[in-house]
VEXNU-173621 format. One record per atom (N, C-alpha, C, O): x, y, z; atom name; residue in one letter. Coordinates in nm, 3 decimals. Each point is the difference from the previous one (the first is absolute). Layout:
<east->X; north->Y; up->Z; at->CA; aa->A>
...
END
This chain:
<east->-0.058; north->0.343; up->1.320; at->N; aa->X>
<east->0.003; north->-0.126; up->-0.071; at->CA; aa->X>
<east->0.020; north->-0.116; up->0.097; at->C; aa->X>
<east->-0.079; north->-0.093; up->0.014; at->O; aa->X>
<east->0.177; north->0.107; up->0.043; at->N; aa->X>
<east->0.021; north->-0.096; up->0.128; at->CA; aa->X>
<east->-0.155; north->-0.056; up->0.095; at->C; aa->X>
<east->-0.011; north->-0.112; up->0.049; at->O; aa->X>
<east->-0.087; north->0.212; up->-0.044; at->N; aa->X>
<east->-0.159; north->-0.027; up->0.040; at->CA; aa->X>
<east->-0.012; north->-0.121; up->-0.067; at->C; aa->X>
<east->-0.033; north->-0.102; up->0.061; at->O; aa->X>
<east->0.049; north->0.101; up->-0.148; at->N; aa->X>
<east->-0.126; north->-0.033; up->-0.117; at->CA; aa->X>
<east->0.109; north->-0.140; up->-0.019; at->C; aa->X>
<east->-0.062; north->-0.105; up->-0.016; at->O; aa->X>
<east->0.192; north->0.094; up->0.015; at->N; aa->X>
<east->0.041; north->-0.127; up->0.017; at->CA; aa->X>
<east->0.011; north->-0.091; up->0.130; at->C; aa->X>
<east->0.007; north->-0.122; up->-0.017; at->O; aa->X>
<east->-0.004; north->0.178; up->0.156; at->N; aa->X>
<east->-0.047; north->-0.057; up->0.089; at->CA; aa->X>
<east->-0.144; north->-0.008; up->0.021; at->C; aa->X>
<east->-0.039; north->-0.026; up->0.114; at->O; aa->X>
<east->-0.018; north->0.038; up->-0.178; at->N; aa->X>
<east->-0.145; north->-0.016; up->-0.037; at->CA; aa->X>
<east->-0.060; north->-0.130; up->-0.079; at->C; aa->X>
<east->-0.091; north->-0.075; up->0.037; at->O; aa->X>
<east->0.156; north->0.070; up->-0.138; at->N; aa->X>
<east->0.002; north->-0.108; up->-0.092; at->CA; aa->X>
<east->0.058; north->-0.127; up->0.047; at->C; aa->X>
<east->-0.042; north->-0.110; up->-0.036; at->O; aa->X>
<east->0.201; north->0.142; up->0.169; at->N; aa->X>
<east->0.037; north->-0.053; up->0.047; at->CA; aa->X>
<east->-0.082; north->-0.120; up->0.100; at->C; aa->X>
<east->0.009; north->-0.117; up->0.036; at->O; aa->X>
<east->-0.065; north->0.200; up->-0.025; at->N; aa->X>
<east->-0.093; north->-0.059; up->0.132; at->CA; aa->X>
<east->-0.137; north->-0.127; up->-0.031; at->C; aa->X>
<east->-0.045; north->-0.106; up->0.043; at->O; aa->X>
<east->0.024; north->0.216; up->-0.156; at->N; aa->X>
<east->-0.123; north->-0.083; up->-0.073; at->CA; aa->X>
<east->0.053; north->-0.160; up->-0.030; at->C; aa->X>
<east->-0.044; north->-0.104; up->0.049; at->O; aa->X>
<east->0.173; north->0.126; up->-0.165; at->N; aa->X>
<east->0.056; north->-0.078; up->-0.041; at->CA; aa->X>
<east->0.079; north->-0.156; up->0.146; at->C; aa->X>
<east->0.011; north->-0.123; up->-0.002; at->O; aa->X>
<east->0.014; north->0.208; up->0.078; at->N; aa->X>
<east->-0.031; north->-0.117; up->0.139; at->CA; aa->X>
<east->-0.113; north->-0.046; up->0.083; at->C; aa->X>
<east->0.000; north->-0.094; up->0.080; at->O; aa->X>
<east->-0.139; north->0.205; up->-0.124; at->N; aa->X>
<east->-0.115; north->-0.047; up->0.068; at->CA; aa->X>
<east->-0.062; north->0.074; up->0.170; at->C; aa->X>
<east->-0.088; north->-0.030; up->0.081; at->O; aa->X>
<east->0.187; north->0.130; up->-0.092; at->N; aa->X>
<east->-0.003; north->0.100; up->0.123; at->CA; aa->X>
<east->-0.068; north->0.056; up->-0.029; at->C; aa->X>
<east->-0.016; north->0.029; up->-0.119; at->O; aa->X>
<east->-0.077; north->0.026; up->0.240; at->N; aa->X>
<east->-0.083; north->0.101; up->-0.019; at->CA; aa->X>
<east->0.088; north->0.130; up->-0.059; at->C; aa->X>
<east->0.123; north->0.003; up->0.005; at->O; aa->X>
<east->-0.198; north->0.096; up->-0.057; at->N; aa->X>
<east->0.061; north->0.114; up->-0.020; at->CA; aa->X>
<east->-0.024; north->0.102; up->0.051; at->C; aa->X>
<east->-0.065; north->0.092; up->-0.050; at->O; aa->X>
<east->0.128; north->-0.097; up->0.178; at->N; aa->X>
<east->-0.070; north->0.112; up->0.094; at->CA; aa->X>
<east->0.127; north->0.119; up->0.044; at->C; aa->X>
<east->0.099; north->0.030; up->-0.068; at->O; aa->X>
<east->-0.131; north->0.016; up->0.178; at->N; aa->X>
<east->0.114; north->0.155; up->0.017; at->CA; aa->X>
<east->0.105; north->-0.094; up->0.111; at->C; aa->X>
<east->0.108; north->0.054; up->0.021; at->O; aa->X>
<east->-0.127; north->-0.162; up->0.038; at->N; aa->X>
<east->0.157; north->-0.032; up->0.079; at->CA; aa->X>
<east->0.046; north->-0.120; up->-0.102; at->C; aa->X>
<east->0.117; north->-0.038; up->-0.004; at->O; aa->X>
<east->-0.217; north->-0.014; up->-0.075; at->N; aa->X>
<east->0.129; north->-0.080; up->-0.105; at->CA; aa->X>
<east->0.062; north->0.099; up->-0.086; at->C; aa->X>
<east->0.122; north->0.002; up->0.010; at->O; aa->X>
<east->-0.181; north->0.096; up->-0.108; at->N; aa->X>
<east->0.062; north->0.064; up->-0.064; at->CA; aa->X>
<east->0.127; north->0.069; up->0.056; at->C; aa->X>
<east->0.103; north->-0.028; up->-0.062; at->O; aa->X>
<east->-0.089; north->0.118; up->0.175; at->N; aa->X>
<east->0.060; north->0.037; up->0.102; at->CA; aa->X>
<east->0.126; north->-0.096; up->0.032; at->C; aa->X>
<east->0.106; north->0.042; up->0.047; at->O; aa->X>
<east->-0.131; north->-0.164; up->-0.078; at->N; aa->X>
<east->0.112; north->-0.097; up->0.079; at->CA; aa->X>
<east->0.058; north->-0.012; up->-0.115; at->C; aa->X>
<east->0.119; north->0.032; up->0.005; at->O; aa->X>
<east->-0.161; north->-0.068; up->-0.120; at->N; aa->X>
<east->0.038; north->-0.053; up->-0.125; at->CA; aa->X>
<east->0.051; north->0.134; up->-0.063; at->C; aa->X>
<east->0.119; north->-0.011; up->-0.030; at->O; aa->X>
<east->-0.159; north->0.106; up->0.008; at->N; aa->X>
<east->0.139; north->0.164; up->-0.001; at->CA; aa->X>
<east->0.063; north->-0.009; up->0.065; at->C; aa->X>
<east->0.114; north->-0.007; up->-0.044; at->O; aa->X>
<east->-0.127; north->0.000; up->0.170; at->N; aa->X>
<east->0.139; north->0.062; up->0.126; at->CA; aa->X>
<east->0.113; north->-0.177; up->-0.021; at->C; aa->X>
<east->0.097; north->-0.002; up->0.075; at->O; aa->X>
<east->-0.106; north->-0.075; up->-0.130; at->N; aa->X>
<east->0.051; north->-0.093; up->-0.015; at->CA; aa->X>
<east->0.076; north->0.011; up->-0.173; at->C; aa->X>
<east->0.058; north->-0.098; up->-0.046; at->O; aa->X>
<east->-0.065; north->0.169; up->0.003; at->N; aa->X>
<east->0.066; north->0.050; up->-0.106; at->CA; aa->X>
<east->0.089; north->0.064; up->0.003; at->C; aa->X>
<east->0.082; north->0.008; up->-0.091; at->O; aa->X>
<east->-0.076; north->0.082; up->0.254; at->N; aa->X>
<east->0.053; north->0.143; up->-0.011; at->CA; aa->X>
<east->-0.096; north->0.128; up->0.030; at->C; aa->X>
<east->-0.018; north->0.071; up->0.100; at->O; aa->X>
<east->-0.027; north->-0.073; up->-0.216; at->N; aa->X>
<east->-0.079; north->0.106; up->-0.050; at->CA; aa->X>
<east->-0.060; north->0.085; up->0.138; at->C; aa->X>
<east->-0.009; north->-0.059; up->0.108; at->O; aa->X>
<east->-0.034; north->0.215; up->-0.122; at->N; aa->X>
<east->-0.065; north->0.037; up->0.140; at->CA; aa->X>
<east->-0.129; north->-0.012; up->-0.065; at->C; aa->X>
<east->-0.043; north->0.020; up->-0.114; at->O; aa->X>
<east->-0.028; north->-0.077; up->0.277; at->N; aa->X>
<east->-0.133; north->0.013; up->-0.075; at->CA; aa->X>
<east->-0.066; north->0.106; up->0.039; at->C; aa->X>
<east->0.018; north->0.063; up->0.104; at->O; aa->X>
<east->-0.128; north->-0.035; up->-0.221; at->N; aa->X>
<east->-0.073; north->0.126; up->0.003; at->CA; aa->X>
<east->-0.162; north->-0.016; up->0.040; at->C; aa->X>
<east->-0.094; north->-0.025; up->-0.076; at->O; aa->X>
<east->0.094; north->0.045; up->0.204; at->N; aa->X>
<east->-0.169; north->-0.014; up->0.056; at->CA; aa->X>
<east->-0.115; north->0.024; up->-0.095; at->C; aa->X>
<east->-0.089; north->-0.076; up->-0.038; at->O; aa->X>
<east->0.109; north->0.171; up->0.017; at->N; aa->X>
<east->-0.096; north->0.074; up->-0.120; at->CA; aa->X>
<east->0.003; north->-0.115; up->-0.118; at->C; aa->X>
<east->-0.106; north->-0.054; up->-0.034; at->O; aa->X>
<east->0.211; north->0.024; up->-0.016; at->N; aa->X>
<east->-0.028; north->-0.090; up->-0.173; at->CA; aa->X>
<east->-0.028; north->-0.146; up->0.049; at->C; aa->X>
<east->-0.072; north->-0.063; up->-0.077; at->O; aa->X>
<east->0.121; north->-0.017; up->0.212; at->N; aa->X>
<east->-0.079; north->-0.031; up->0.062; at->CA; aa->X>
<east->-0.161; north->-0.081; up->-0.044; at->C; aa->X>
<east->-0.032; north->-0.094; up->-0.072; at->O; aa->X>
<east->-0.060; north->0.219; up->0.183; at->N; aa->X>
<east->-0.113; north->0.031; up->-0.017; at->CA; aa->X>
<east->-0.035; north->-0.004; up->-0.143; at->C; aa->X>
<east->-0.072; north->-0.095; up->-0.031; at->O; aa->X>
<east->0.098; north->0.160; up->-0.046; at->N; aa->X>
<east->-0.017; north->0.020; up->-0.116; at->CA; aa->X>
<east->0.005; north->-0.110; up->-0.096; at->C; aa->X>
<east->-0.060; north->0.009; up->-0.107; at->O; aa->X>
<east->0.130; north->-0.114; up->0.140; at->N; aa->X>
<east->0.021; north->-0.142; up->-0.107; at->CA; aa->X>
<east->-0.072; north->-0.070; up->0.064; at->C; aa->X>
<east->-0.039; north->-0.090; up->-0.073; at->O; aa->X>
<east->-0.022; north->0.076; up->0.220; at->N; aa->X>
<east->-0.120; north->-0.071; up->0.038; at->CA; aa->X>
<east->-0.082; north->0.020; up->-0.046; at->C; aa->X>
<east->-0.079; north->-0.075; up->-0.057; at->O; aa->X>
<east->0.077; north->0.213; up->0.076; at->N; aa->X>
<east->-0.190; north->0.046; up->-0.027; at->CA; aa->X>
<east->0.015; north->-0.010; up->-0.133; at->C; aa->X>
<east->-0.106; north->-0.062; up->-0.016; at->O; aa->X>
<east->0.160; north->0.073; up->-0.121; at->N; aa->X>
<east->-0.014; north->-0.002; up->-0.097; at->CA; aa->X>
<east->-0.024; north->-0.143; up->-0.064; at->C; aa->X>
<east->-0.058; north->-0.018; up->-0.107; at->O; aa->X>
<east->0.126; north->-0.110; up->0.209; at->N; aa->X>
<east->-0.041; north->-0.150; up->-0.056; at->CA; aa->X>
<east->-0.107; north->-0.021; up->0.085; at->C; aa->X>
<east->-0.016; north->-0.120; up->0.022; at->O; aa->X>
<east->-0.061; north->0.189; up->0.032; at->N; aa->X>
<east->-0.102; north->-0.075; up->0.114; at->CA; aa->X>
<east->-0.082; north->-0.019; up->-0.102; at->C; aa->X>
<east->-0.024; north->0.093; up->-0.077; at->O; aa->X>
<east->-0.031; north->-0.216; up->0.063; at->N; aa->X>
<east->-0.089; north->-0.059; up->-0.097; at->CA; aa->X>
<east->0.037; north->-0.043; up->-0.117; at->C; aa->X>
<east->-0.095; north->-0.047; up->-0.064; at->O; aa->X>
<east->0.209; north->0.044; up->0.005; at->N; aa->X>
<east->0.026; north->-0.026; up->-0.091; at->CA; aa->X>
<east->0.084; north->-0.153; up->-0.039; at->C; aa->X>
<east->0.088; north->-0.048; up->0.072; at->O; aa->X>
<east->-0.128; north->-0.006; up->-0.184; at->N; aa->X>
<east->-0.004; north->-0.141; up->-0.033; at->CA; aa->X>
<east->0.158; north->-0.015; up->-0.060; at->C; aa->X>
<east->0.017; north->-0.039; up->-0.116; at->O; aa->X>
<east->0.109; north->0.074; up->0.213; at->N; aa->X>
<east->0.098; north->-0.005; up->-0.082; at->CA; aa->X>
<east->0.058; north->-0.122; up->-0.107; at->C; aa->X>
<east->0.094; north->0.011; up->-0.078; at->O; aa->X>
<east->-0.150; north->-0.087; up->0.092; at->N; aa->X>
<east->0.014; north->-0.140; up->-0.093; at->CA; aa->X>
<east->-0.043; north->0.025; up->-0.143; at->C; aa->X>
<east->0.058; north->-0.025; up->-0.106; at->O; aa->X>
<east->-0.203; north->0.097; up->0.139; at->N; aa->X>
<east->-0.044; north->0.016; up->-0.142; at->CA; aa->X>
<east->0.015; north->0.135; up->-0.058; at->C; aa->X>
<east->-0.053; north->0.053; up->-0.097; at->O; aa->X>
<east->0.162; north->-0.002; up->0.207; at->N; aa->X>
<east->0.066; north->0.124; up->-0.149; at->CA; aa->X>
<east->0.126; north->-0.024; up->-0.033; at->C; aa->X>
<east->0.059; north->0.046; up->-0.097; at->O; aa->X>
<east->-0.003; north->-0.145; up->0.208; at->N; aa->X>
<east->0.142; north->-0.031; up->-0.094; at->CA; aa->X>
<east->-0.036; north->-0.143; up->-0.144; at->C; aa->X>
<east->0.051; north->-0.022; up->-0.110; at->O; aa->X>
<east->-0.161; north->-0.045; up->0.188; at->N; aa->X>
<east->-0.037; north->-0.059; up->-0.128; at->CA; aa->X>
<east->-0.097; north->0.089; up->-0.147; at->C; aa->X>
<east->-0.062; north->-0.055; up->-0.092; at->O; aa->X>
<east->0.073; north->0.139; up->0.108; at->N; aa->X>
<east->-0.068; north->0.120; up->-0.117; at->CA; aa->X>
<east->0.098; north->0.034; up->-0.065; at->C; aa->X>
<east->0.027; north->0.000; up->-0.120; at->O; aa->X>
<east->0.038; north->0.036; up->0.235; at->N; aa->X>
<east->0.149; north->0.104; up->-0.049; at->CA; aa->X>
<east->0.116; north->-0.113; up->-0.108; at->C; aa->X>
<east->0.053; north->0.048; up->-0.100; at->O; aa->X>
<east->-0.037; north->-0.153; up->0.129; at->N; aa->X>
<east->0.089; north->-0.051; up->-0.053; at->CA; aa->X>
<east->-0.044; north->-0.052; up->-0.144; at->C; aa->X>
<east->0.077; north->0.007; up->-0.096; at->O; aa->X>
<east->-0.237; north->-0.071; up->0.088; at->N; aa->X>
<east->-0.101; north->0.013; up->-0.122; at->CA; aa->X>
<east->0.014; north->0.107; up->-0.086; at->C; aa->X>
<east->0.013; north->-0.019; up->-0.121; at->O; aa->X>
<east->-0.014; north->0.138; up->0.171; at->N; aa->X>
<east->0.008; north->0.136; up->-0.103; at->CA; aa->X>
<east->0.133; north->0.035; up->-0.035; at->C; aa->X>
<east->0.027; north->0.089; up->-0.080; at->O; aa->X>
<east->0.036; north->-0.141; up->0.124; at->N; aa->X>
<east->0.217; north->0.029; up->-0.011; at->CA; aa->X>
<east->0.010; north->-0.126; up->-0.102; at->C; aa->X>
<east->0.053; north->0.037; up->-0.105; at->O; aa->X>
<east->-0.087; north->-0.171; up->0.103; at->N; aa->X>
<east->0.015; north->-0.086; up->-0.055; at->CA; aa->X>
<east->0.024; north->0.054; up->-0.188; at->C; aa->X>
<east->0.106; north->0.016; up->-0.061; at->O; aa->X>
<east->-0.278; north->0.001; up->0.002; at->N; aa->X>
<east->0.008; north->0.053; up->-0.111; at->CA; aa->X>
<east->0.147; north->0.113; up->-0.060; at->C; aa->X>
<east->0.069; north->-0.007; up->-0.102; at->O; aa->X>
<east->-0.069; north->0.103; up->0.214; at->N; aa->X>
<east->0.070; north->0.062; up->-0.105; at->CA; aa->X>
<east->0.148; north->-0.023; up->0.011; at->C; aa->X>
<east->0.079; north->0.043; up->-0.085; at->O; aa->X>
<east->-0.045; north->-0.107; up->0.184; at->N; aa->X>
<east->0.096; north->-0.087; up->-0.014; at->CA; aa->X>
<east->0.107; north->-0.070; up->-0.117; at->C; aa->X>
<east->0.117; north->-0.009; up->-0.037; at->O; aa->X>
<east->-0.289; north->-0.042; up->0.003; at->N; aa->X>
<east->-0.013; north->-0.097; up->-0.145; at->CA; aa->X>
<east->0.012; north->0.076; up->-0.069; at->C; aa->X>
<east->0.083; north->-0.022; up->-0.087; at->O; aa->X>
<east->-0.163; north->0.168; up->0.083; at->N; aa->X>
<east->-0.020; north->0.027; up->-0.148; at->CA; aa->X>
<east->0.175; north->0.050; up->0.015; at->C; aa->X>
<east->0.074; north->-0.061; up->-0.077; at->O; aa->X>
<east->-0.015; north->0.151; up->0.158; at->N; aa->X>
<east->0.127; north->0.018; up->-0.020; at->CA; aa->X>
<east->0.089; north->-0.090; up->-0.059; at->C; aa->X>
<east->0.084; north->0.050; up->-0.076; at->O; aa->X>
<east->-0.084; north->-0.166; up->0.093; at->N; aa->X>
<east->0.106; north->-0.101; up->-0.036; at->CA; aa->X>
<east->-0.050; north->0.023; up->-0.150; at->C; aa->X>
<east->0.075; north->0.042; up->-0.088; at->O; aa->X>
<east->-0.169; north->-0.065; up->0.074; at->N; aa->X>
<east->-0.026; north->-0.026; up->-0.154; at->CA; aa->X>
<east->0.009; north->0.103; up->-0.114; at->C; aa->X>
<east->-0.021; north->-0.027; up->-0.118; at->O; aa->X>
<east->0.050; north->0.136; up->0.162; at->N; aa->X>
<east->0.009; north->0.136; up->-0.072; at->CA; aa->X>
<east->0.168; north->0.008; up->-0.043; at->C; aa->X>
<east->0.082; north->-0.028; up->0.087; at->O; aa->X>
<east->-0.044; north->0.059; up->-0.199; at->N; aa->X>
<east->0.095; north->0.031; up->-0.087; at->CA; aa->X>
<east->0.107; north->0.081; up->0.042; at->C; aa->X>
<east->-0.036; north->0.036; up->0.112; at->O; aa->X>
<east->0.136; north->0.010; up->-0.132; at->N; aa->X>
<east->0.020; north->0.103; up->0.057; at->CA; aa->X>
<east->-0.002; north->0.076; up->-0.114; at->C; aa->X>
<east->0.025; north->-0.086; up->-0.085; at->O; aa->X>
<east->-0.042; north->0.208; up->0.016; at->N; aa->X>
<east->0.024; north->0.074; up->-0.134; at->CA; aa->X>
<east->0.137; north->0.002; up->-0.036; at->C; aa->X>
<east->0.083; north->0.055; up->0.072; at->O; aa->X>
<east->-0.045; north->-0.132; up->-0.216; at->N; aa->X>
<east->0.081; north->0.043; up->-0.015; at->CA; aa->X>
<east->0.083; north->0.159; up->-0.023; at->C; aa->X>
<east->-0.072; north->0.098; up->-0.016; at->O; aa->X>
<east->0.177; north->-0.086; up->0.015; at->N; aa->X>
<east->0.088; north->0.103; up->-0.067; at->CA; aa->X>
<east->0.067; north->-0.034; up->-0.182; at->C; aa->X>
<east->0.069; north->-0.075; up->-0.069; at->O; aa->X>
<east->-0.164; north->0.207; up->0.069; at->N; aa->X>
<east->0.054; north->-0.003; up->-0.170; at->CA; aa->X>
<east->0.133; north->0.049; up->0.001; at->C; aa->X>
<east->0.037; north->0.086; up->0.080; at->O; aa->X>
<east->0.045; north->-0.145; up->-0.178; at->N; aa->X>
<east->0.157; north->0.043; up->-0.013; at->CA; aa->X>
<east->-0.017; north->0.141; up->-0.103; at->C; aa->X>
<east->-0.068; north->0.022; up->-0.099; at->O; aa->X>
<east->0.161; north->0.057; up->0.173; at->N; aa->X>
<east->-0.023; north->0.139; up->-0.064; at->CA; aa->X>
<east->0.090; north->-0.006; up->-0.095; at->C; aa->X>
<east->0.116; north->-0.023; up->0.035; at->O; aa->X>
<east->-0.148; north->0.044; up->-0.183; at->N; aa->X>
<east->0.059; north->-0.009; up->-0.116; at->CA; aa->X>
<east->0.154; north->0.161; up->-0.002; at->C; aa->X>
<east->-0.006; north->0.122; up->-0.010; at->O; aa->X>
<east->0.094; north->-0.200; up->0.023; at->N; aa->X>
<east->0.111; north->0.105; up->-0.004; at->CA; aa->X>
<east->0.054; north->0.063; up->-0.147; at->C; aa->X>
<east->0.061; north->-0.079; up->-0.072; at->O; aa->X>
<east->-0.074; north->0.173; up->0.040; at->N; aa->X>
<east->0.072; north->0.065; up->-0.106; at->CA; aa->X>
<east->0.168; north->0.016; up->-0.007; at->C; aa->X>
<east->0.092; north->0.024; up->0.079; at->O; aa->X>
<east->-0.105; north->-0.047; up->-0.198; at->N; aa->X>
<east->0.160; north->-0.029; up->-0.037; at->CA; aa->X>
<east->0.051; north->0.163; up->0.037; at->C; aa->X>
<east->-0.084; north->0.089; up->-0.016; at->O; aa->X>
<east->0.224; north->-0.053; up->0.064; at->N; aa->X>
<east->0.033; north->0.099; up->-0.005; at->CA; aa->X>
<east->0.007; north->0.076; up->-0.113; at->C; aa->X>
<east->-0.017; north->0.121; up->-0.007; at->O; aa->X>
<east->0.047; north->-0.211; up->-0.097; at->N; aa->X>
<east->0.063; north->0.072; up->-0.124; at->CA; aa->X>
<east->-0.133; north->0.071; up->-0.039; at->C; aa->X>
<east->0.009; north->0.106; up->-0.062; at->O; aa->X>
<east->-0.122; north->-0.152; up->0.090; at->N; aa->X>
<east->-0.150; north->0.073; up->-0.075; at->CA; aa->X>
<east->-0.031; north->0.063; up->0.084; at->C; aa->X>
<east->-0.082; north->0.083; up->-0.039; at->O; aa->X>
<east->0.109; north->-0.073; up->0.174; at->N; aa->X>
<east->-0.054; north->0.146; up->0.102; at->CA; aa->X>
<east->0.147; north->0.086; up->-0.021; at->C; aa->X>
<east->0.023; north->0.053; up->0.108; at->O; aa->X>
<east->0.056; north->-0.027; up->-0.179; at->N; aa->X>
<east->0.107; north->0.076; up->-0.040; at->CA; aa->X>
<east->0.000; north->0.108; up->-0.065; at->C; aa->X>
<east->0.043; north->0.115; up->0.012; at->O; aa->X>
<east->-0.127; north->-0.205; up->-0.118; at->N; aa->X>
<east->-0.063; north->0.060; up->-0.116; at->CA; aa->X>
<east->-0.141; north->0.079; up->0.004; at->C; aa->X>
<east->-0.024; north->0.089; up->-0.082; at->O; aa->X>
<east->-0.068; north->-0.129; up->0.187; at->N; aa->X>
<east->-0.046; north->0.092; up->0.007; at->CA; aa->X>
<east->0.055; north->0.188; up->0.109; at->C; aa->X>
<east->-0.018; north->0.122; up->0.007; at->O; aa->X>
<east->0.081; north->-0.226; up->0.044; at->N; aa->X>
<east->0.086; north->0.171; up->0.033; at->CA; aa->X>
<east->0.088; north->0.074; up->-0.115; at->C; aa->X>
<east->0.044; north->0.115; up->0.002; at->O; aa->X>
<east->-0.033; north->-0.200; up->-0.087; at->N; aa->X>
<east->0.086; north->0.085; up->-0.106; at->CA; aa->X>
<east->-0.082; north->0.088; up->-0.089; at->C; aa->X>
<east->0.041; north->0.106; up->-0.047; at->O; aa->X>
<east->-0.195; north->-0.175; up->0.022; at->N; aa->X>
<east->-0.059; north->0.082; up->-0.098; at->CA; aa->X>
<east->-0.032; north->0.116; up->0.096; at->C; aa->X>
<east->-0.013; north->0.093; up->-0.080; at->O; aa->X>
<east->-0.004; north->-0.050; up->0.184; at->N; aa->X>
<east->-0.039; north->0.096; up->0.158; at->CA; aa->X>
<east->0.144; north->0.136; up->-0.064; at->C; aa->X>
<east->-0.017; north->0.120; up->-0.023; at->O; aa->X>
<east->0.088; north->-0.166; up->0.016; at->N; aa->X>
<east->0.134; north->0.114; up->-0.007; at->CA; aa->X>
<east->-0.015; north->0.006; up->-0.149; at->C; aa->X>
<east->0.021; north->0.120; up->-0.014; at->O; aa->X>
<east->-0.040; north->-0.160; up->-0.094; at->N; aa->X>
<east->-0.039; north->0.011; up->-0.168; at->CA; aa->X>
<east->0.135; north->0.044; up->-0.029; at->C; aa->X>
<east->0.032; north->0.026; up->-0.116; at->O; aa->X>
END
């Protein structure tokens, strides 16, 4: 997960997103970095228009958003309690 937010990180400042920014921007967290995942979050944004999937992404989250707010919650029906004295009685007619 940490990839993918120094990733966004970067974008979001205008850095390229390559293997020694990513690299600097983990090991500046802490985090160890992993060569392999790395490689792997480059090559997986090479070409890709990250603007216009966080602008997609937030378009398609928007709606249901909405529709959530606007939904009800179901109520709870109150469970009708019987008097003791009439569940008594039916144990009494049980013993006759």
């Amino acid at each position: 997960m940490e990839y993918t937010y120094a990733a966004l990180l970067l974008h979001k400042l205008g850095k390229d997103i390559n293997e020694d920014n990513l690299k600097a921007v983990i090991s500046a967290t802490g985090a160890e970095v992993d060569e392999a995942k790395v490689k792997v979050m480059v090559a997986s944004l090479s070409g890709v228009d990250i603007a216009d999937k966080l602008a997609n992404a937030s378009i398609a989250a928007a709606p249901a958003a909405g529709a959530e707010a606007t939904t009800e919650a179901p109520k709870e029906e109150k469970k009708k309690e019987e008097p003791k004295a009439e569940a008594a009685e039916g144990l009494a007619s049980l013993f006759g």
